[in-house]
C-alpha positions as a Markdown table, in Angstrom:
| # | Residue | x | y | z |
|---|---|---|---|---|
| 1 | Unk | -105.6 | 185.1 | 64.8 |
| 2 | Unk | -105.8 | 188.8 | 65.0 |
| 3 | Unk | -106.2 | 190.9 | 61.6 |
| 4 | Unk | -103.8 | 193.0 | 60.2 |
| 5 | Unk | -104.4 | 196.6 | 61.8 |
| 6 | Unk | -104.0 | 198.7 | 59.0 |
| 7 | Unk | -103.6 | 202.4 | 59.9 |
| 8 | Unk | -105.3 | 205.4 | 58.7 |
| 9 | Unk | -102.9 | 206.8 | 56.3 |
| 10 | Unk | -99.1 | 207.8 | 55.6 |
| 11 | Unk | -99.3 | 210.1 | 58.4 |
| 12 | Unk | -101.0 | 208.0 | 61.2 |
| 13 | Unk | -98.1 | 205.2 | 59.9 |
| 14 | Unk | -95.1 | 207.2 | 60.2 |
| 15 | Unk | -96.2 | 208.5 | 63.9 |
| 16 | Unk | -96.4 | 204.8 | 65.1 |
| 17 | Unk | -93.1 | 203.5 | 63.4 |
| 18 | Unk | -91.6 | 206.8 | 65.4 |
| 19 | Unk | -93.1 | 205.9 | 69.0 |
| 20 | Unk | -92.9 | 201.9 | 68.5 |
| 21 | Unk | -89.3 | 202.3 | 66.5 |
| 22 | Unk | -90.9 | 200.1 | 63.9 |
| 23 | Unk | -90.8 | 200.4 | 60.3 |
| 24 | Unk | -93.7 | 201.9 | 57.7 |
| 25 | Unk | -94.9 | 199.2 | 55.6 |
| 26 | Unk | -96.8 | 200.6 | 52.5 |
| 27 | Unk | -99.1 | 198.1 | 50.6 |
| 28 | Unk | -100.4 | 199.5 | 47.6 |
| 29 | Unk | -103.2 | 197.8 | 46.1 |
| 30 | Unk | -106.1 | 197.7 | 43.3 |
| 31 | Unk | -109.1 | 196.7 | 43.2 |
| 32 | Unk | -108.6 | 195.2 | 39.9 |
| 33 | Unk | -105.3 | 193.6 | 41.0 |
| 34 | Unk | -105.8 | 189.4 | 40.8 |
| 35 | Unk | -102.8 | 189.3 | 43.0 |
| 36 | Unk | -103.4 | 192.1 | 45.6 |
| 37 | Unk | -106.9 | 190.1 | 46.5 |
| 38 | Unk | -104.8 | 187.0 | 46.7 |
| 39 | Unk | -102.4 | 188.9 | 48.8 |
| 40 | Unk | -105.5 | 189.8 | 51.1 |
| 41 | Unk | -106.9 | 186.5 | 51.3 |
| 42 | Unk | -104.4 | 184.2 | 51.8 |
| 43 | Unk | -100.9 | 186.0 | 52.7 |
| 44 | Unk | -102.2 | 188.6 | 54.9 |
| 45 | Unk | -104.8 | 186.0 | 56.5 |
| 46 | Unk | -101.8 | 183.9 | 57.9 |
| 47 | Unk | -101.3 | 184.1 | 61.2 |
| 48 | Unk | -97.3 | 184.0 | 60.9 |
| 49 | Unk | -97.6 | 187.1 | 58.5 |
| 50 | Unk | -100.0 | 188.9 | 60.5 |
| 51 | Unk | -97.7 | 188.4 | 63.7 |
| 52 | Unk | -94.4 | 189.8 | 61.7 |
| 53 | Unk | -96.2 | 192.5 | 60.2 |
| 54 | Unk | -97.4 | 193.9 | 64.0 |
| 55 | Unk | -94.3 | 193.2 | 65.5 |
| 56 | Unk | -92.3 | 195.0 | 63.2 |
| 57 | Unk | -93.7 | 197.0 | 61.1 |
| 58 | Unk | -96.7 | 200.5 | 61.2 |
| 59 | Unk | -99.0 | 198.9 | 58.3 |
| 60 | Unk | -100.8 | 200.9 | 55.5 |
| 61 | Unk | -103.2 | 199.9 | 53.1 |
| 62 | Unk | -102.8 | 201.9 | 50.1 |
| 63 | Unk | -105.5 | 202.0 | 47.2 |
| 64 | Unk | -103.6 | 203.2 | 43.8 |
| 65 | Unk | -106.8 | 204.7 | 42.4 |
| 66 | Unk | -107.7 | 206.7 | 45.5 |
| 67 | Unk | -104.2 | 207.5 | 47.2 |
| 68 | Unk | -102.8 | 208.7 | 43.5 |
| 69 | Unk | -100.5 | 210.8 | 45.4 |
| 70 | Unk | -98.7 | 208.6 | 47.1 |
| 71 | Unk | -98.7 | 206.8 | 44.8 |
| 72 | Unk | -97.1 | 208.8 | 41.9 |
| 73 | Unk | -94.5 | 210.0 | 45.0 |
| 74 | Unk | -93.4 | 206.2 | 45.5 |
| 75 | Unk | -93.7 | 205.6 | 41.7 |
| 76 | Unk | -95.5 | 202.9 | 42.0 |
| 77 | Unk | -95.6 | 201.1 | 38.7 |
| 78 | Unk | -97.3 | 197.6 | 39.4 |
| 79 | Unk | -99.3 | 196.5 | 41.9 |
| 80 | Unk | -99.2 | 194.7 | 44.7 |
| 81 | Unk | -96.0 | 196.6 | 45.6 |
| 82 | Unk | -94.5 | 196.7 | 49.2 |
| 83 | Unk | -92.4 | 199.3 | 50.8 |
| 84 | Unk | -90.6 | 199.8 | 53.7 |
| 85 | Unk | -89.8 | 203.3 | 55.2 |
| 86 | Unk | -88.7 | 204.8 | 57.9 |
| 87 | Unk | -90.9 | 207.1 | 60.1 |
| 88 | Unk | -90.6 | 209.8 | 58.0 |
| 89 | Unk | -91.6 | 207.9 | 54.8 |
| 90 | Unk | -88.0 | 207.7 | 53.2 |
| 91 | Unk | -88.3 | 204.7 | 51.3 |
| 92 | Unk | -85.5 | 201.8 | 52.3 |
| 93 | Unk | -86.8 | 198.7 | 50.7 |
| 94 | Unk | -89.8 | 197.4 | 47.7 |
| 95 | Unk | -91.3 | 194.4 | 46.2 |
| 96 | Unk | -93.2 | 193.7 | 44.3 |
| 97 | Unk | -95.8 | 190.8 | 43.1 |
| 98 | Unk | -98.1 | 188.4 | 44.6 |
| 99 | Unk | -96.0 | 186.0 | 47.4 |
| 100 | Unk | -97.8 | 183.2 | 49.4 |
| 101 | Unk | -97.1 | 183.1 | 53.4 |
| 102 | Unk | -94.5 | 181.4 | 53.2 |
| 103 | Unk | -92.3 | 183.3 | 50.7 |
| 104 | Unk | -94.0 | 186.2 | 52.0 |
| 105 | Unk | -92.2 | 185.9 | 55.5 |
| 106 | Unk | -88.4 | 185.6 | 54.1 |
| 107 | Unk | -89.1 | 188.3 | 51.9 |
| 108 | Unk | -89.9 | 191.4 | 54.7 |
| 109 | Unk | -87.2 | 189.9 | 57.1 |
| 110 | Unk | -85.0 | 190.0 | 54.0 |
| 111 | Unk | -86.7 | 193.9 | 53.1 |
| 112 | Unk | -86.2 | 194.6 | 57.2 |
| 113 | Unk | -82.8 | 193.7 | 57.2 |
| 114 | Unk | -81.7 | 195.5 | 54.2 |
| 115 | Unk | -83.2 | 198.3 | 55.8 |
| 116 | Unk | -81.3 | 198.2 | 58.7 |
| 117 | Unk | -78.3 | 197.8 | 56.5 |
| 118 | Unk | -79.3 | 201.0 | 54.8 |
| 119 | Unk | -79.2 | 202.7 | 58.1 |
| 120 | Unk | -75.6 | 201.5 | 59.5 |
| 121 | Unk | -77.7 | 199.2 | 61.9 |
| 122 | Unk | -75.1 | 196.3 | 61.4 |
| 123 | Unk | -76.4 | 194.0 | 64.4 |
| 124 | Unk | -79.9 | 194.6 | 63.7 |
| 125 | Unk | -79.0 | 193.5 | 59.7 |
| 126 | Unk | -77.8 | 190.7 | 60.7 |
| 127 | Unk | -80.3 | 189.3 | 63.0 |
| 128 | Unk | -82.7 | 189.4 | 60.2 |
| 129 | Unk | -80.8 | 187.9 | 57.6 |
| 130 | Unk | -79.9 | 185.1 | 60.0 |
| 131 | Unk | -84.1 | 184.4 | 60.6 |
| 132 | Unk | -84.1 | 183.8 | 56.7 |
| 133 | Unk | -80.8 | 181.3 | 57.1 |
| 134 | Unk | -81.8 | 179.6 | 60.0 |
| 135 | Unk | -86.1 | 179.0 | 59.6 |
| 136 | Unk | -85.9 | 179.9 | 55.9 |
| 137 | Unk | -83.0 | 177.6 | 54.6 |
| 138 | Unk | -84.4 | 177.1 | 51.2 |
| 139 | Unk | -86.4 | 180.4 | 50.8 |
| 140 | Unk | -85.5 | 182.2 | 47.3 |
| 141 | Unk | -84.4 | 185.1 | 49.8 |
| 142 | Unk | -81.6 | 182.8 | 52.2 |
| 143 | Unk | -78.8 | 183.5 | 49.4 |
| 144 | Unk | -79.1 | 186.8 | 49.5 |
| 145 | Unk | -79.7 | 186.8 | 53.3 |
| 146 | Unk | -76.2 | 185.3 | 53.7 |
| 147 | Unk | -74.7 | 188.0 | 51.1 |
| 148 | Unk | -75.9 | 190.3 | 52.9 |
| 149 | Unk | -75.2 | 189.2 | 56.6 |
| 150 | Unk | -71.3 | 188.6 | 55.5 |
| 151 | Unk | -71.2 | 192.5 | 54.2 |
| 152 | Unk | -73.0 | 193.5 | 57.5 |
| 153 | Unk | -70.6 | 191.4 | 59.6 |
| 154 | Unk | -68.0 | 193.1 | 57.8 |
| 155 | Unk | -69.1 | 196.7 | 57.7 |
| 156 | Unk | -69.9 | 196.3 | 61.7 |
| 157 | Unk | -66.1 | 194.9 | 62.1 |
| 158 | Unk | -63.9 | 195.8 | 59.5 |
| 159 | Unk | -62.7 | 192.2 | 59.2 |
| 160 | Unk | -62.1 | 190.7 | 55.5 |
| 161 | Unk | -62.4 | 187.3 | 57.0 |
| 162 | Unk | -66.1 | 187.4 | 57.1 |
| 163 | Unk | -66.6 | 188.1 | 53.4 |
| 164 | Unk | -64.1 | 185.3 | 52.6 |
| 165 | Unk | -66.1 | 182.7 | 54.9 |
| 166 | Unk | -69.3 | 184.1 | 53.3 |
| 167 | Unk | -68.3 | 183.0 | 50.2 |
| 168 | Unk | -67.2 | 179.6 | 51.2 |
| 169 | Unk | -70.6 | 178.8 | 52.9 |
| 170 | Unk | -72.4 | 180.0 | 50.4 |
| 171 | Unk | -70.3 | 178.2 | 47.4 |
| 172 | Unk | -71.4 | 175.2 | 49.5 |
| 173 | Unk | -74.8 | 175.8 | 50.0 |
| 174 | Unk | -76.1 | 177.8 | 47.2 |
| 175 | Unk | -73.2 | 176.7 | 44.8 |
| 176 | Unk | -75.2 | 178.0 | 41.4 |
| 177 | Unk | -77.1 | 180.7 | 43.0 |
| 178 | Unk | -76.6 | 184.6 | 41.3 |
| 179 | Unk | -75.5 | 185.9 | 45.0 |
| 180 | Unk | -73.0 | 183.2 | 45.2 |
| 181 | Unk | -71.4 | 184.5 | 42.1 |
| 182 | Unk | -71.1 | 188.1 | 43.5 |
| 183 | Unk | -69.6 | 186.9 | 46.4 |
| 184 | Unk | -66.9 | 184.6 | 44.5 |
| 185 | Unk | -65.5 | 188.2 | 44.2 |
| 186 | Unk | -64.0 | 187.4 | 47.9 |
| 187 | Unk | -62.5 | 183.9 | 47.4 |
């Protein structure tokens, strides 16, 4: 298993998301932080993680006491906090908090398909949200996922029927869930 390769700043970060059409992912961190060194030693030393996080994303370590900067630019409250931006640093997607590997996973394909949303990229939405449904069935992030993946289906197609199918698969599996209820709007 290969490291994280954390780059060398903001800058460094938004130049490879640009060339490799990848995403920034900001992690700002403290020294102090119980659950950014638990984040270090156990999320980021999964191989799965590691393997997302290179595929997808231009990765940059961020230390709240010595990037103050940034990190009174992204308002960054609590730490560990995630971000997702696009190669010019416009923020799309946070979290924040500690999450083990696998929690960890669902959440940035769940952050990387929101962010596609964001962006009108429909297809792209979709594809993540449907990683989350289909290899993360009972991830906290899967009801969401299939919110989300209806609304992208039906921004990309302009066809009511996928909202009203959303909702009936969802009511099935995630009958009590707080995204079921917003989608019982299209029942």
């Amino acid at each position: 298993m290969m490291p994280i390769r954390w780059l060398k700043g903001l800058t460094k970060a938004e130049n490879e998301a640009h060339v490799s059409d990848k995403l920034v992912l900001l992690f700002f961190h403290s020294s102090k932080c119980g659950g950014c060194r638990k984040t270090e030693s156990m999320t980021f030393a999964d191989g799965h993680v590691t393997e997302l996080i290179e595929k997808c994303c231009a990765p940059v370590s961020l230390d709240v006491t010595a990037d103050q900067g940034l990190t009174a630019h992204y308002k960054i409250e609590w730490t560990p906090t995630f971000i997702l931006a696009d190669s010019s640093g416009v923020e799309l997607e946070r979290w924040v908090g500690f999450l083990p590997p696998e929690d960890f996973i669902p959440q940035l394909y769940l952050a990387i398909g929101l962010s596609s949303f964001h962006r009108g990229l429909f297809k792209e939405a979709e594809t993540a949200f449907e990683r989350i449904i289909d290899n993360h069935t009972t991830s906290v992030a899967a009801p969401q996922a299939r919110y989300y993946m209806g609304v992208a289906l039906y921004k990309a197609t302009g066809d009511a029927s996928h909202l009203k199918r959303t909702w009936e698969a969802m009511s099935r599996r995630f009958p009590n869930d707080f995204w079921t209820k917003k989608a019982s709007a299209w029942s």
